[in-house]
C-alpha positions in Angstrom: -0.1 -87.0 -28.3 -1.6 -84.8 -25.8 0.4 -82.6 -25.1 -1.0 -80.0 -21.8 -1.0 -76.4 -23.4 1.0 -74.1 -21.6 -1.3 -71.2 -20.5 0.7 -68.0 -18.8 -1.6 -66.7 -16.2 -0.7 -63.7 -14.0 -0.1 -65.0 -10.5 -0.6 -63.4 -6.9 2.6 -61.0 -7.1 2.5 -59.6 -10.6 -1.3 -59.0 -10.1 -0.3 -57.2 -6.6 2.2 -54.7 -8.5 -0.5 -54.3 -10.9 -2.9 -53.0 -8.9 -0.1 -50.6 -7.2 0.9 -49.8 -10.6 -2.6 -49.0 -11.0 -3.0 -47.0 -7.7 -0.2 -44.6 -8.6 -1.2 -43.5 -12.0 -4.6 -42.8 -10.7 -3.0 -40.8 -8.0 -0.9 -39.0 -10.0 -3.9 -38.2 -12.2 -6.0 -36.9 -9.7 -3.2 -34.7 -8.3 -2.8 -33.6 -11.4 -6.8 -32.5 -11.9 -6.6 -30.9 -8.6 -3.2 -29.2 -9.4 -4.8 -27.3 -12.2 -8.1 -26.5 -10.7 -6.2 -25.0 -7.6 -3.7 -23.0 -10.5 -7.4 -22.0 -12.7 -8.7 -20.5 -9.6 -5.9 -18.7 -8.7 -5.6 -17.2 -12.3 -9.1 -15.7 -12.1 -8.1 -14.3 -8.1 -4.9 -12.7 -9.9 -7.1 -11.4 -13.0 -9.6 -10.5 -10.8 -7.4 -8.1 -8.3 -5.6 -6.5 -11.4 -8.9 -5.4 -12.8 -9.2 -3.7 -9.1 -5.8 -2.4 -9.4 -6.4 -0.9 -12.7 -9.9 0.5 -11.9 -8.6 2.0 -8.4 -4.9 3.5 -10.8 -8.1 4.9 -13.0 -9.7 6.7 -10.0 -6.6 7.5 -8.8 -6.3 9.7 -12.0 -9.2 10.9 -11.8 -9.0 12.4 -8.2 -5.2 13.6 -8.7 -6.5 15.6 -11.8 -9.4 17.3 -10.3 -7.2 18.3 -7.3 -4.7 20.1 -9.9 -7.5 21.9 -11.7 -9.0 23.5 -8.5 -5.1 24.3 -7.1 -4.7 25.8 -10.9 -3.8 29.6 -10.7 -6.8 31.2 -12.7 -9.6 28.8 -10.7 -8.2 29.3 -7.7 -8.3 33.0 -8.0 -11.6 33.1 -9.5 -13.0 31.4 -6.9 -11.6 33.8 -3.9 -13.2 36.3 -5.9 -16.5 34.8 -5.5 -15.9 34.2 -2.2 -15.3 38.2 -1.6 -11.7 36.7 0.7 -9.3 38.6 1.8 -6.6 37.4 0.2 -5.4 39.6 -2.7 -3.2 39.3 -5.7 -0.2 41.1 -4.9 1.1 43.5 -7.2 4.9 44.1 -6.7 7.3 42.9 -4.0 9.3 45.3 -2.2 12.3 45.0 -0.4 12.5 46.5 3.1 15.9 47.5 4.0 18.0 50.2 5.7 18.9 52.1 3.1 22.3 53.1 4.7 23.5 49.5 4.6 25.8 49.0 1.9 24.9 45.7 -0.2 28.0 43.5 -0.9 28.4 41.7 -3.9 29.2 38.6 -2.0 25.9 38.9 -0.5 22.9 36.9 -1.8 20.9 37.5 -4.7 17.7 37.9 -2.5 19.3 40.5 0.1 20.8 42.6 -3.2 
């Protein structure tokens, strides 16, 4: 009547794939963290040199429009006439040719 109870205990191999089992996921967990923490800090590099980008496009702007209002026509000229320069506006163009020649009408609109 006694009868020996039949008890499953883990023996020396199954334990030993245990623990790799257990060495693996761990593994692969910690990659994982590190993964991620390498992928946030490159996000905030990224973020970090398009908020460069857009503030150096914003000067860029800036600069490019200041240098088309002092090349403007009327600023320009306003400010060689309080520099008293040389340079003047000129009032007509004239063509200086020999009156003799004949003009063709083949020839170019800027010789006619």
């Amino acid at each position: 009547m006694n009868q020996r109870k039949s008890a499953t205990s883990l023996g020396f191999p199954s334990l030993i794939l245990l623990i790799i089992a257990v060495v693996i996921v761990s593994s692969g967990g910690i990659g994982y963290v590190v993964m991620k923490n390498k992928q946030l800090t490159v996000r905030s590099k990224i973020a970090k040199i398009q908020r460069q980008m857009d503030e150096h496009n914003v000067s860029i702007t800036l600069h490019q429009s200041d240098i088309e209002e002092t090349l403007g026509y009327y600023r320009l000229r306003r400010q060689l006439a309080e520099m008293k320069s040389p340079l003047i506006e000129i009032e007509y163009a004239e063509v200086c040719r020999d009156p003799a020649e004949p003009v063709s009408s083949q020839a170019p609109v800027a010789a006619r």
